[in-house]
C-alpha positions as CSV (number, residue, x, y, z in Angstrom):
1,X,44.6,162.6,66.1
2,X,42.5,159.6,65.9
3,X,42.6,156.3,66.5
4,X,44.1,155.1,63.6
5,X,46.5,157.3,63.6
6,X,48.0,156.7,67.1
7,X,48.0,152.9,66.2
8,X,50.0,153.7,62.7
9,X,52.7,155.8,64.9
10,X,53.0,153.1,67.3
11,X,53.9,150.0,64.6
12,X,56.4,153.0,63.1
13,X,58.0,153.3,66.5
14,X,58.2,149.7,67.3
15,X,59.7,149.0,64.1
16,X,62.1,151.9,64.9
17,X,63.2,149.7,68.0
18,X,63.5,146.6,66.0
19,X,65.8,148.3,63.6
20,X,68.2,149.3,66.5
21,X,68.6,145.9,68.5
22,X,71.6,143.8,68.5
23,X,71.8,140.7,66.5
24,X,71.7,137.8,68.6
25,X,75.6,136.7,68.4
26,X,78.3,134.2,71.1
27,X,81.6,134.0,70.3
28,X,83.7,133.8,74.1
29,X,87.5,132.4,75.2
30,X,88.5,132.2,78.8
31,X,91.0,130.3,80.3
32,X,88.8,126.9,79.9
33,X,86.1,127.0,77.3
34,X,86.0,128.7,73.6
35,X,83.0,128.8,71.2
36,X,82.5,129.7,68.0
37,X,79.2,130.9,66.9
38,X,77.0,131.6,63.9
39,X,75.7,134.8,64.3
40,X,72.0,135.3,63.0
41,X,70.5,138.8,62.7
42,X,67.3,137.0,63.6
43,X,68.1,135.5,66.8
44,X,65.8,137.2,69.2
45,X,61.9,138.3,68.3
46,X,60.0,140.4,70.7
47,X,56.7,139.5,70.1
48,X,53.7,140.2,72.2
49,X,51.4,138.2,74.5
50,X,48.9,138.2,77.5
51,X,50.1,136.8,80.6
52,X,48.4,138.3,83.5
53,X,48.4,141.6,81.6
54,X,52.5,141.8,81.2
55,X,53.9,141.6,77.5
56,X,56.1,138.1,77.3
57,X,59.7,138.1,75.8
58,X,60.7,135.3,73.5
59,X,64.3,134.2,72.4
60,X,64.4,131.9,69.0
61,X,66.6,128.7,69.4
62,X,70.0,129.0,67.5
63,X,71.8,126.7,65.0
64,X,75.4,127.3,65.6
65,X,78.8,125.6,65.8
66,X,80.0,125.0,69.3
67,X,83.6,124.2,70.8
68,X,84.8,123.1,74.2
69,X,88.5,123.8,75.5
70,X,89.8,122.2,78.5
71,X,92.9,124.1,79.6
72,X,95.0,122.4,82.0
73,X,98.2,123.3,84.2
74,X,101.4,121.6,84.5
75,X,105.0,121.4,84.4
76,X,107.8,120.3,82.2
77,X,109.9,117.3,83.1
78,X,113.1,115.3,82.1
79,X,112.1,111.7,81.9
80,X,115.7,110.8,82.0
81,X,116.4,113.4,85.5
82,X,118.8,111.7,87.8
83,X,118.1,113.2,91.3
84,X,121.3,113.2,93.2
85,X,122.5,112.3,97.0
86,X,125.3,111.3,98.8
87,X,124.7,107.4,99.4
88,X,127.2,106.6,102.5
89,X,126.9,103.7,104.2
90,X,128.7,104.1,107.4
91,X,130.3,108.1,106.9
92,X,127.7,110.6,108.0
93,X,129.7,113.8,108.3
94,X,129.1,115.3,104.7
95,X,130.7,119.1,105.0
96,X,130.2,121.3,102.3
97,X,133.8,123.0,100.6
98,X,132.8,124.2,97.4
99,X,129.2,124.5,96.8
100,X,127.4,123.3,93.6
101,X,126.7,125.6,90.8
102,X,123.1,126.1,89.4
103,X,122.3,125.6,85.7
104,X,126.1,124.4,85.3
105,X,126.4,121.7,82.8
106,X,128.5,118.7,83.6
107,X,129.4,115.6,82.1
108,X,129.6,112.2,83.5
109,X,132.6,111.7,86.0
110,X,132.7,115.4,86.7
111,X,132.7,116.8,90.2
112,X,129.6,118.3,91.0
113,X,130.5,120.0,94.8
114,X,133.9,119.6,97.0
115,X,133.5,117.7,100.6
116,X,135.6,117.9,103.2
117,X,137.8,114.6,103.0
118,X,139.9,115.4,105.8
119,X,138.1,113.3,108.7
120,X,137.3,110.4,106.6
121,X,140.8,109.9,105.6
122,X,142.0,110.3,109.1
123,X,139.6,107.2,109.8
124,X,141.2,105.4,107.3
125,X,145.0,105.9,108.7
126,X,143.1,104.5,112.1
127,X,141.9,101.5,110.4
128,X,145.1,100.6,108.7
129,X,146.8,100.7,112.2
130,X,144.5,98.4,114.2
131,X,144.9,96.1,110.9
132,X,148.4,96.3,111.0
133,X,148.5,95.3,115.2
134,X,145.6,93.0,114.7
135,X,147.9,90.9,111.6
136,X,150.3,91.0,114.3
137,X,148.3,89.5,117.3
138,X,147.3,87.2,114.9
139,X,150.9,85.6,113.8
140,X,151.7,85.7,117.6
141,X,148.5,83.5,118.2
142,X,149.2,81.4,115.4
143,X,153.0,80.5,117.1
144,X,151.8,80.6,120.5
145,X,148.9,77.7,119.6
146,X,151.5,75.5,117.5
147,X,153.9,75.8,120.4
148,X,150.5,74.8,122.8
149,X,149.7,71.3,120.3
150,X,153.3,70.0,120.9
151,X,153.4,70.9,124.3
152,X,150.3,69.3,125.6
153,X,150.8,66.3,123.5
154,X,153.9,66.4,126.1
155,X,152.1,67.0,129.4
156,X,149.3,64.5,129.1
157,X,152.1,61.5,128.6
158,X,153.2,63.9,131.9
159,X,149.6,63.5,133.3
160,X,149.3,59.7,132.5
161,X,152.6,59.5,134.4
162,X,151.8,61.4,137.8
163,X,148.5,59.7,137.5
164,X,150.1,56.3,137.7
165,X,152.7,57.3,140.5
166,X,150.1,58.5,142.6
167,X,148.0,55.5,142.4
168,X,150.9,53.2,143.0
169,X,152.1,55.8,146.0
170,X,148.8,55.3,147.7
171,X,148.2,51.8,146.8
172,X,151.6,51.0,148.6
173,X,150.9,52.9,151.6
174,X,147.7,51.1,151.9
175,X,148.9,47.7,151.0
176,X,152.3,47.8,152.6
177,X,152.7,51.2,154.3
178,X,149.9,51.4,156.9
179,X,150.0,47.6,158.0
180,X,153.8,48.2,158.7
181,X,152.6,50.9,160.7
182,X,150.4,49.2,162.3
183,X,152.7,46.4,163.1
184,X,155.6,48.6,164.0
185,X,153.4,49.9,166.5
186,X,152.4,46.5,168.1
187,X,156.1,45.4,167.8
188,X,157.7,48.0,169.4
189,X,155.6,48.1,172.8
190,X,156.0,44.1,172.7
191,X,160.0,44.8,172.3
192,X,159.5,47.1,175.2
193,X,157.8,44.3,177.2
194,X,160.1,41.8,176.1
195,X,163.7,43.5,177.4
196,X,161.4,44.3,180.3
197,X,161.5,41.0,180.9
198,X,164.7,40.0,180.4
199,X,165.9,42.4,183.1
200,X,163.7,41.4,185.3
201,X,164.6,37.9,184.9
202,X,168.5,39.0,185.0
203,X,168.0,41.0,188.2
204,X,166.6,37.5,189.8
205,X,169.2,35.7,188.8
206,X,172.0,38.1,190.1
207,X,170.1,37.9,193.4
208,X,170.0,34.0,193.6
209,X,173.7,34.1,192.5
210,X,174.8,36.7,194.7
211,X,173.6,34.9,197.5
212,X,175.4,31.9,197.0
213,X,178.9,33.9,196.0
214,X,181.4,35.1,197.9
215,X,181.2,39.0,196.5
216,X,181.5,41.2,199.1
217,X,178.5,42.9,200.2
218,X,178.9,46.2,198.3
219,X,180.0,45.1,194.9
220,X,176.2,43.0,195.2
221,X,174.7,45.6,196.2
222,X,176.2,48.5,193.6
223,X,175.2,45.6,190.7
224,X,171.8,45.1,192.0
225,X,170.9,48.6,192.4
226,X,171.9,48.9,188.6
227,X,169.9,46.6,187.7
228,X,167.0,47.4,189.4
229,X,167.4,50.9,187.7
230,X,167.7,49.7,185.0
231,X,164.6,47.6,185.1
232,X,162.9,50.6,186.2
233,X,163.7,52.8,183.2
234,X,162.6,49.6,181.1
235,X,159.5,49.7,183.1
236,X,159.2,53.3,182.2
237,X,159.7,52.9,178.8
238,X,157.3,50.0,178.4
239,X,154.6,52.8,180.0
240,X,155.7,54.9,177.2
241,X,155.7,52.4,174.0
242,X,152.0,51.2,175.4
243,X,151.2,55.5,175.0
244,X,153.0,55.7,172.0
245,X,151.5,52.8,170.5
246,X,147.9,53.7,171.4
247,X,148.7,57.2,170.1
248,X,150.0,55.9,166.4
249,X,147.0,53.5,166.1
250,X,143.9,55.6,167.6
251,X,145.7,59.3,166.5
252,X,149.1,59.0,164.3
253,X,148.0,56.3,161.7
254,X,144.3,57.2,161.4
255,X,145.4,61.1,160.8
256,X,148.6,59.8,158.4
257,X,145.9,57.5,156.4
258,X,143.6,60.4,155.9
259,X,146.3,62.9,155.2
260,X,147.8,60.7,152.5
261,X,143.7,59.8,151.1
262,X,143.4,63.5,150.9
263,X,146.9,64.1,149.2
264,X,146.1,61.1,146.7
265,X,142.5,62.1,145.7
266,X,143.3,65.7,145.4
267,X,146.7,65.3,143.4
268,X,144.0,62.8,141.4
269,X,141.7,65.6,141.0
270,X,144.3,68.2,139.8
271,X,145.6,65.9,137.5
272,X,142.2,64.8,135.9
273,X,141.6,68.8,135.6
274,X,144.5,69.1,134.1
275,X,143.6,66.8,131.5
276,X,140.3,68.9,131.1
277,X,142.3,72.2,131.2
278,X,145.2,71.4,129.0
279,X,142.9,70.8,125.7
280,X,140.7,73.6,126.8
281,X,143.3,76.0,127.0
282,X,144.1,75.2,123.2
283,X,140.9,75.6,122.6
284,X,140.5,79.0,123.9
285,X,143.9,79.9,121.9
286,X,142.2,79.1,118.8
287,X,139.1,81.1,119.7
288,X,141.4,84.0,120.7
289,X,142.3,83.8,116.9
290,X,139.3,82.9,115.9
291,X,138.4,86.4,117.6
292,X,140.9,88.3,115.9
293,X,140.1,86.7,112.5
294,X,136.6,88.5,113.0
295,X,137.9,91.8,114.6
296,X,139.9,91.8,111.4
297,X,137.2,91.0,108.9
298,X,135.0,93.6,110.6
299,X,137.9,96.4,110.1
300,X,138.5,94.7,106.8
301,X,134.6,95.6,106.2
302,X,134.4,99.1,107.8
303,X,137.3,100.1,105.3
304,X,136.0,98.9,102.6
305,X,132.7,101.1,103.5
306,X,134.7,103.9,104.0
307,X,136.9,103.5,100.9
308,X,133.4,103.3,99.1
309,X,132.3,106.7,101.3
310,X,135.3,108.1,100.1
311,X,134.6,107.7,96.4
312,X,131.2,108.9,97.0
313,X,132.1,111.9,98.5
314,X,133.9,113.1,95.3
315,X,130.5,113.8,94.0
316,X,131.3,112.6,90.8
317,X,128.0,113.2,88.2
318,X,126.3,109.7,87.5
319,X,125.2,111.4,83.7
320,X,125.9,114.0,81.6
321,X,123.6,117.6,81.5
322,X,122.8,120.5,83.2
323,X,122.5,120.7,86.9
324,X,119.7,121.7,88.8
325,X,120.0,123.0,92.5
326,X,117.0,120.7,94.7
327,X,114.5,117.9,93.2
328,X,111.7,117.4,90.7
329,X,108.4,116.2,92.2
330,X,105.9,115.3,89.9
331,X,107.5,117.7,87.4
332,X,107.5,120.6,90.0
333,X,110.8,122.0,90.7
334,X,111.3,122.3,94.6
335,X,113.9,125.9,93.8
336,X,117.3,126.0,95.8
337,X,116.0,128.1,98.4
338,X,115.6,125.4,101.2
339,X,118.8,123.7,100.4
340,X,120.9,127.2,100.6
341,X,122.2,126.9,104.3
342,X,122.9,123.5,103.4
343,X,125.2,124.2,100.4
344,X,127.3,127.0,101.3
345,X,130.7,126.7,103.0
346,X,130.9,124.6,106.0
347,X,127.2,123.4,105.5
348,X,125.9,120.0,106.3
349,X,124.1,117.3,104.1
350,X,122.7,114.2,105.4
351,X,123.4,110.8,104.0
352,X,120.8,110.2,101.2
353,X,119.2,113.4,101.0
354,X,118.2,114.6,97.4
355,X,119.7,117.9,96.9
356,X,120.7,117.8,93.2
357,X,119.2,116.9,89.8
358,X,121.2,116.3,86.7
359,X,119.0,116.7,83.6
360,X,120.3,115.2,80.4
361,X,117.7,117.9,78.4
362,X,117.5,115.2,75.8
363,X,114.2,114.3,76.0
364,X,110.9,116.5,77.1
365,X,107.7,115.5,78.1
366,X,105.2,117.4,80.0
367,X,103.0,116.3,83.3
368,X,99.7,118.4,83.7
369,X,97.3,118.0,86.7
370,X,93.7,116.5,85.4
371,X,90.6,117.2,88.2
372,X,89.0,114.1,88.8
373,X,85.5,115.3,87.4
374,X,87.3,115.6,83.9
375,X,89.2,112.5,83.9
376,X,86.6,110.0,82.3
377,X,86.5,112.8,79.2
378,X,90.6,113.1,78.9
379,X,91.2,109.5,79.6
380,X,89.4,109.3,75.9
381,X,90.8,112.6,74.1
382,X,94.6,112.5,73.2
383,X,95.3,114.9,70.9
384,X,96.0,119.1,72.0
385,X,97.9,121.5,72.0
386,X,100.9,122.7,74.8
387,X,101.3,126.4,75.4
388,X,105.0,127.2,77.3
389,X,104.3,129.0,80.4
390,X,107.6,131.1,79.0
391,X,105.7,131.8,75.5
392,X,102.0,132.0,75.5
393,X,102.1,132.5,71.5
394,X,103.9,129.1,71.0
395,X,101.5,126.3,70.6
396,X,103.1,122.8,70.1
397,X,101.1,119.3,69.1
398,X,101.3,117.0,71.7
399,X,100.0,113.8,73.1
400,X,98.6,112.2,76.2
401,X,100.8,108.7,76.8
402,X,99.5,108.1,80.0
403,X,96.7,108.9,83.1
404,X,98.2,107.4,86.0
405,X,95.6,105.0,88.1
406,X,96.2,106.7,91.7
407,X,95.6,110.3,92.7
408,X,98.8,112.6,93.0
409,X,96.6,115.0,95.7
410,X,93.1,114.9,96.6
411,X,90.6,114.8,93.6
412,X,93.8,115.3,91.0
413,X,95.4,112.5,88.7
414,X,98.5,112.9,87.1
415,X,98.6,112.7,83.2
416,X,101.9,112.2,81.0
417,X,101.7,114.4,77.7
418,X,104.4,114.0,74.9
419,X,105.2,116.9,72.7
420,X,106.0,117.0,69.2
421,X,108.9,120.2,69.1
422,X,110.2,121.4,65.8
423,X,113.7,120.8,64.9
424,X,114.8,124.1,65.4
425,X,113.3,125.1,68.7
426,X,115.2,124.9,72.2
427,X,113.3,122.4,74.3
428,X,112.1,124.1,77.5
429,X,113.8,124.0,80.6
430,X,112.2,121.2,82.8
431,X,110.0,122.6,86.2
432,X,108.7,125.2,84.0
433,X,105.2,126.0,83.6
434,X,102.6,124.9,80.5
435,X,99.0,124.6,80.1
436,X,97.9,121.7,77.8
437,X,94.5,122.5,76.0
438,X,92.2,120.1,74.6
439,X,89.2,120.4,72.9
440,X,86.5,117.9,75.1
441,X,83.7,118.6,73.0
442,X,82.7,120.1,69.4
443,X,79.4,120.1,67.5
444,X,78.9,121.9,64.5
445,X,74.8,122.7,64.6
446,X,73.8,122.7,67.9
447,X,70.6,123.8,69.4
448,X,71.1,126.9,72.0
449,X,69.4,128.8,74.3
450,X,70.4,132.0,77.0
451,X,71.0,130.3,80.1
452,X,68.9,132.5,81.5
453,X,65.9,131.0,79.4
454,X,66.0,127.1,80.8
455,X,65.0,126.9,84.4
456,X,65.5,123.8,87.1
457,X,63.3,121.9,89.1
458,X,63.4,122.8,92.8
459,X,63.1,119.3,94.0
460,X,65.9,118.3,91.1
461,X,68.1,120.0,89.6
462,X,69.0,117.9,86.9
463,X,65.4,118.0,85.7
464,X,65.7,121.5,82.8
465,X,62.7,123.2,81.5
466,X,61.8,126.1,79.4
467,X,58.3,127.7,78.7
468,X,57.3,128.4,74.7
469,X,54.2,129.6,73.7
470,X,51.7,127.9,71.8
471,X,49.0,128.7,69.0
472,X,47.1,130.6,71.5
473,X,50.3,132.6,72.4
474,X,50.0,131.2,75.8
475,X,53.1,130.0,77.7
476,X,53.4,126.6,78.3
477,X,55.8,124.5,80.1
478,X,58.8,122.1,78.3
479,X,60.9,119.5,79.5
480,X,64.0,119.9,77.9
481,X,67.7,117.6,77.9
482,X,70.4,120.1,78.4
483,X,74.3,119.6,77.1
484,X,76.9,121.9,77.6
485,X,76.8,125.3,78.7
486,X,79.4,127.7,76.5
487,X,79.6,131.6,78.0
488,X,76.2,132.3,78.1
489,X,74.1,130.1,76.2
490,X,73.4,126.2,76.9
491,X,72.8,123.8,74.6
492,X,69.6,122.1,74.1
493,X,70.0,118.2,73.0
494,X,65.8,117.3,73.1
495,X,62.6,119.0,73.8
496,X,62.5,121.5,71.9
497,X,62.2,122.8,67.6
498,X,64.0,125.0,65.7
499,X,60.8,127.3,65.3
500,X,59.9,127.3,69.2
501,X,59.6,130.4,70.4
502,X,60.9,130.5,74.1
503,X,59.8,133.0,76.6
504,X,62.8,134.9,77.7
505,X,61.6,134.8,81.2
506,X,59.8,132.5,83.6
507,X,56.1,134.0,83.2
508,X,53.8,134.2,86.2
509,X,50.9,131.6,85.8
């Protein structure tokens, strides 16, 4: 076989594989992105060049229509869920009778779980008793402080009297009183002195007389010797007035003027406290009432709490719906789970804990989670689609509202979607799943390339490149701008023609 021969089998063979190979074709949906592509039977060319001896592999750029989805999880919520708790102010003993039932609708007023009343109302007997002795304390006080005015009005015209006597009493004494004394004192030792004297002077005279008489001897002498006793007891007794007067001026009266200073200024002093005691005493009468006034209002407060914490404990439901066991946060349902040894028989709540949800079910929105790298491209798409977590098949238009300014986690913002529900169609339960999908970006003749085809610089990885081959059918390297990547291929926004033919491969120069 000759040489022309082999050459003219191997074109019919190559043509053979050309026949056979795919036409170059994307068309991919995942959970996040979906493209639709043109397909073009002549999308890839196998063509061959010299590059160190090694046939190259080109790929033709593609015109096709491409499509991004953004598919993003969330939850359902009632907008007008009432989360529910036991608000107390002073009761904290919140015992569980009749638990709540899940899913059961209620309407406004109606009892959503029994409590046990029995200690609260107890309380409530105790309070009206201490009322009823504390009104009676107080109606005593009352009588006993009117009866108190009149009195002391009384005893301080009492106090103004005694005052007075006692300063007359002393100022007698020391006016009249203690001078007497005095006197008395002096008078009585010179009385003593004086009848002294007269018997002595008597007893001389009885002897000149009895010597000139004719008495007999004894009757002279029996008068004489009485006499002369008697002169001698006055003799005596002037010994004793001189005692008994130094004793009542240097001891009796000094002791009897201090006693009576002491009686006066302390009877002064009891009486001046009196004065200060009498009003004070009042005084304290009305803040014993006073006292009760505000043990009352206190009790009077305390019941009134309680006769609130009574009311609240009926659990009556602040709207009308269905009821939901646990809380909504940032449309996630929390379950019943962690409240179950709470609400069973005999369990305990705690004052202002959450442990109910009424959902009215009129109104449904939906809250999805957006990552923080695609919030600049949501914040400026509205318009989707919401897929119910319960039926994948239903697709509902819907709306984003709202992208809240502040993270609900760590590199995830919160957005609020409205959803447009047909007329006929139940509204989904809230806390249940939905994904909301978006289209972020669509271009309808975009330049693509296999990823595989556009290379990075080592030093940068934003910098994209491919290698074409020129007129020579030599590679040669492009700097490209790259846009999104969809399944396999990449789009290609500059560098780059239609007709460029782009190595497959990076080539080894």
């Amino acid at each position: 076989m000759n040489t022309m021969n082999i050459s003219h089998l191997n074109l019919i063979f190559i043509f053979g594989l050309l026949s056979f190979s795919p036409w170059l074709c994307y068309g991919k949906r995942d959970g996040k992105t979906e493209s639709n592509l043109h397909k073009d039977k002549n999308s890839t060319d196998i063509t061959k060049g010299l590059a160190k001896n090694k046939e190259l592999k080109t790929v033709k750029v593609v015109r096709q229509k491409i499509r991004v989805n953004l598919n993003l999880k969330g939850y359902f919520e009632d907008p007008d869920a009432m989360p529910f708790s036991i608000n107390t102010q002073s009761w904290s003993e919140i015992k569980v009778v009749t638990p709540p039932t899940h899913g059961k609708a209620v309407k406004k007023g109606d009892s959503l779980l029994k409590i046990d009343l029995n200690n609260i109302q107890k309380k409530l007997r105790e309070l009206d008793h201490e009322l009823a002795i504390l009104n009676l304390n107080q109606e005593i006080l009352a009588v006993e402080l009117k009866r108190d005015e009149e009195i002391n009005k009384i005893e301080l015209k009492e106090l103004d009297r005694l005052e007075k006597f006692n300063q007359e009493n002393y100022s007698y004494f020391k006016k009249i009183d203690l001078p007497y004394e005095k006197k008395s004192a002096a008078y009585d030792l010179k009385k003593q002195e004086e009848n002294l004297s007269y018997l002595v002077e008597e007893l001389n005279q009885l002897k000149k007389m009895y010597e000139a008489d004719d008495l007999t001897e004894e009757t002279e002498e029996i008068i004489l010797i009485r006499t002369q006793n008697e002169v001698d007891r006055y003799k005596f007794a002037l010994e004793g007035a001189k005692i008994r007067k130094d004793k009542r001026l240097k001891l009796e009266i000094p002791q009897s003027e201090s006693t009576k200073s002491d009686l006066y200024n302390k009877k002064k002093l009891s009486l001046k406290t009196n004065r200060v005691i009498k009003p004070t005493e009042i005084s304290k009468k009305r803040l014993e009432i006073k006292k009760v006034e505000e043990e009352k209002k206190k009790l009077l407060e305390n019941k009134s709490k309680l006769e609130k914490d009574f009311n609240t404990l009926k659990s009556s439901s602040p709207t009308t719906g269905n009821l939901f066991v646990g809380t909504f946060d940032l449309g996630k349902w929390s379950g019943a789970k962690i409240f179950e040894p709470k609400l069973k028989t005999g369990g305990l709540l705690k004052p202002h804990e959450k442990f109910l949800t009424i959902c009215p079910g009129k109104r449904i929105r939906a809250r999805i989670k957006v990552p923080e790298k695609n919030l600049i491209e949501i914040s400026k798409l509205k318009d989707g689609l919401i897929i119910p977590g319960t039926h994948s098949k239903s697709k509902l238009k819907a709306k984003i509202t709202e992208v809240l300014k502040f993270p609900t986690s760590p590199e995830i913002y919160d957005a609020i979607v409205n959803i447009e529900f047909p007329e006929n169609q139940s509204l989904p339960l809230p806390g249940t799943s939905c994904t909301f999908k978006v289209v972020t970006y669509e271009k309808k003749n975009a330049l693509t390339l296999p990823v595989e085809s556009v290379f990075k610089e080592d030093y940068d990885a934003e910098i994209t490149y491919i290698y074409i081959l020129n007129s020579n059918q030599k590679p040669v390297k492009k700097f490209v701008e790259t846009g999104k990547t969809i399944g396999s291929r990449i789009e290609i926004l500059d560098g780059i023609r239609n007709q460029a033919k782009v190595l497959k491969d990076k080539p080894e120069l």
